[in-house]
C-alpha positions as CSV (number, residue, x, y, z in Angstrom):
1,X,-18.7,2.3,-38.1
2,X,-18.9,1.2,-34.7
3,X,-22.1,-0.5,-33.1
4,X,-23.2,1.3,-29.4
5,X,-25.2,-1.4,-27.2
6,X,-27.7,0.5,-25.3
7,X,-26.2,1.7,-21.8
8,X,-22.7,0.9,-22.8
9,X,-21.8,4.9,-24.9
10,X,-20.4,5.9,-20.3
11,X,-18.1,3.4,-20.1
12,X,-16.7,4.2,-23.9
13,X,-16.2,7.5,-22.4
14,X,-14.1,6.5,-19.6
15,X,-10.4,5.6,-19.3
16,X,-9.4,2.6,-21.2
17,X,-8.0,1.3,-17.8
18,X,-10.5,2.3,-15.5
19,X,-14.0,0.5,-15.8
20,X,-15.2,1.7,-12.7
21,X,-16.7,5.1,-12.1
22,X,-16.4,5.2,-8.8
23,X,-12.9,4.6,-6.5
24,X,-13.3,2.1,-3.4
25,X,-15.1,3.3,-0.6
26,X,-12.4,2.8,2.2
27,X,-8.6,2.4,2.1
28,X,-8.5,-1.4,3.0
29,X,-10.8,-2.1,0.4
30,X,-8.5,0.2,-2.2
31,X,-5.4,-2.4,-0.9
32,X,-7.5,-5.2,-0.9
33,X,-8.2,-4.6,-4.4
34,X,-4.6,-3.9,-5.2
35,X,-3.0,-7.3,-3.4
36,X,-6.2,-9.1,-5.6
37,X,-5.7,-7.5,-8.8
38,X,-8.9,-6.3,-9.3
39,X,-9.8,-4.7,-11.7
40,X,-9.4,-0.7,-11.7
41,X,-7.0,-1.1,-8.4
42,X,-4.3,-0.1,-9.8
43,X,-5.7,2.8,-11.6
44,X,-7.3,3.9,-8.3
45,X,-4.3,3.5,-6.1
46,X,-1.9,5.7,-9.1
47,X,-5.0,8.6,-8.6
48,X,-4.8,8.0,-4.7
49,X,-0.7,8.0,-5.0
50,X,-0.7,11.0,-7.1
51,X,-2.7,13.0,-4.6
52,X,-0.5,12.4,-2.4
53,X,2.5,13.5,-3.6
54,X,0.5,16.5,-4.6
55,X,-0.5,17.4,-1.4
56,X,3.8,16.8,-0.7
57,X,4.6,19.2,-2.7
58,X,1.9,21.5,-1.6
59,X,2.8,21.7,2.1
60,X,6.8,20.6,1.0
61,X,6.4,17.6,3.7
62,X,7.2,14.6,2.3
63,X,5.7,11.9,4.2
64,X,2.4,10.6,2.6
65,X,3.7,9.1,-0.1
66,X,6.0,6.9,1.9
67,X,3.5,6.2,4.6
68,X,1.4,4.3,1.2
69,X,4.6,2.9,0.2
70,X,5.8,1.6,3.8
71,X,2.5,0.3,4.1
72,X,2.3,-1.4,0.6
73,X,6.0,-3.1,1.6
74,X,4.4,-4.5,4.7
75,X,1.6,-5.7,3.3
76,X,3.4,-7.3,0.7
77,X,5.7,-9.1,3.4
78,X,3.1,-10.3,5.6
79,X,1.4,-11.9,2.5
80,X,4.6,-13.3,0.9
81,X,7.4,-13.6,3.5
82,X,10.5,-12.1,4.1
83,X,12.2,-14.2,1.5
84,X,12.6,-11.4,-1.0
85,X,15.7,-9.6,-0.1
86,X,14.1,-6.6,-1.8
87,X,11.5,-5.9,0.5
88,X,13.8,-6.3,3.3
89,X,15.8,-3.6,2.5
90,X,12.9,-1.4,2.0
91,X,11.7,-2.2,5.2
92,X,14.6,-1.4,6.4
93,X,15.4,1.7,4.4
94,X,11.7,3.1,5.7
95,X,12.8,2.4,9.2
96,X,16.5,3.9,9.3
97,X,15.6,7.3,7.2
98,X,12.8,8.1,10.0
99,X,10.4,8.5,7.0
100,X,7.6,6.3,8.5
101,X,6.3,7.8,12.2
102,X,4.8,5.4,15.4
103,X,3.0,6.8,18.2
104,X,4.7,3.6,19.9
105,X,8.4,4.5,19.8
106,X,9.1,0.8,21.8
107,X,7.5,-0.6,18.8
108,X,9.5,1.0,16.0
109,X,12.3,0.2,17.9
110,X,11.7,-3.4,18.2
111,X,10.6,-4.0,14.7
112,X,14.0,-2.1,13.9
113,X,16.1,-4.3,16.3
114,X,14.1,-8.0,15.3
115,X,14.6,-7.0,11.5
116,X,18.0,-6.3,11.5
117,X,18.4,-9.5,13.4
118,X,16.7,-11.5,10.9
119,X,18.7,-9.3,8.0
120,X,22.0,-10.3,9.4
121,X,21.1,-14.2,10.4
122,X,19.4,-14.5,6.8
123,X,22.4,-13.4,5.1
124,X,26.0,-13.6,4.3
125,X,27.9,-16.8,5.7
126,X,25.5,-17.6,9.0
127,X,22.1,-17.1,6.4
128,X,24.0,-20.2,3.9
129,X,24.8,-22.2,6.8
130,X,21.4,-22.1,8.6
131,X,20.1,-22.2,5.4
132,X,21.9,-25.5,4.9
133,X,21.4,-27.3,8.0
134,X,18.0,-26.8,7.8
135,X,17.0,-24.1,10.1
136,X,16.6,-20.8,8.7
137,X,16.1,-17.9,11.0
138,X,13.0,-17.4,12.0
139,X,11.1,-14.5,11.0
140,X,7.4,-14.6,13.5
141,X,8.4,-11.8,15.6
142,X,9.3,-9.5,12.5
143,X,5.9,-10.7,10.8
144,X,3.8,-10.0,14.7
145,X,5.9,-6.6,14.6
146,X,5.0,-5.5,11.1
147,X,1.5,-6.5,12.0
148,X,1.4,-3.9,15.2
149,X,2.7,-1.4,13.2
150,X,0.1,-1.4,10.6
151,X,-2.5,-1.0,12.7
152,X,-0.4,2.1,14.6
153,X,-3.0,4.7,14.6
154,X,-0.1,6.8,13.3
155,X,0.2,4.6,10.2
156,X,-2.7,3.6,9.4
157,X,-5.6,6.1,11.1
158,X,-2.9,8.8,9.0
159,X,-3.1,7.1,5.7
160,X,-7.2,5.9,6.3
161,X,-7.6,9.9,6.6
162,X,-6.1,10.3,3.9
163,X,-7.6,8.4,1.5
164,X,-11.0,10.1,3.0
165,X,-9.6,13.3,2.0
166,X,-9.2,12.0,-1.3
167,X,-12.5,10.6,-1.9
168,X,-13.7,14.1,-1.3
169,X,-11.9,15.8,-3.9
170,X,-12.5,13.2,-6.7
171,X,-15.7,14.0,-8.1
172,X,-18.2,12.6,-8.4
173,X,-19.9,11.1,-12.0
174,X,-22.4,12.8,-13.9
175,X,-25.7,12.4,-13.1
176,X,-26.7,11.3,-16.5
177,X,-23.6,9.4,-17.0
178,X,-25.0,7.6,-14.2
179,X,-28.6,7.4,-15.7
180,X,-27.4,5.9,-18.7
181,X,-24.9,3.3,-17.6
182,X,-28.1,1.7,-15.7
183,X,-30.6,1.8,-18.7
């Protein structure tokens, strides 16, 4: 038989990977959370993800979903670097297919132009030679670039909406659920 403490039968209810009832209150915490490992952020970003694509499918424009991804990569890359060859290409890939949209089209173009820069001095023959003498490309105006683009108001005003429009339509917990997980 198993013992119930008092104000602990809610969160037996819940998700076995989700411990908090309700999601973050604002997209940067909801990435915040994520980068951190928090607990619940992934489960909360999956929910946010899969509305997302939902609402793709809905309107049959795919866009949302990569706008979270693009931003995820760039996140990811200022936090880390651009050592990882991965998320270069996926910065890349989300800047050729025209999948990610910037109200500063001088912008886009010179993240574009400074990351394919860095791609092809990183890499190959000139990336092991630099590499070797000691003075790997530098990757600052990639890193300021990604930076402006984030805060685009087409990237992330877009996604912050969003994620608003999310935290309406998940509902909210039961009152008594609520009642008892303070007792």
């Amino acid at each position: 038989m198993k013992c119930l403490n008092m104000g602990s039968y809610c969160s037996q209810l819940s998700s076995p990977r989700k411990n908090s009832i309700l999601p973050p209150p604002d997209l940067s915490t909801l990435l915040n959370n994520y980068e951190k490992e928090s607990q619940d952020s992934t489960y909360w970003l999956e929910k946010f993800k899969s509305s997302l694509i939902s609402m793709d499918e809905r309107t049959d424009q795919i866009w949302r979903t990569q706008l979270l991804e693009f931003v995820l990569v760039c996140r990811s890359a200022l936090q880390q670097g651009l050592d990882n060859q991965d998320t270069l290409n996926s910065l890349k890939e989300y800047l050729e297919e025209g999948g990610v949209s910037v109200s500063d089209l001088e912008l886009r173009e010179d993240l574009f132009q400074s990351l394919e820069s860095y791609i092809s001095k990183s890499s190959g023959a000139r990336g092991t030679r630099a590499a070797l003498s000691g003075s790997p490309p530098s990757s600052a105006k990639v890193l300021e670039n990604l930076k402006l683009v984030l805060l685009d108001p087409s990237v992330w005003k877009t996604l912050e909406n969003e994620y608003s429009r999310f935290l309406k339509q998940t509902p909210s917990p039961p009152k008594l659920a609520v009642i008892l997980s303070i007792l």
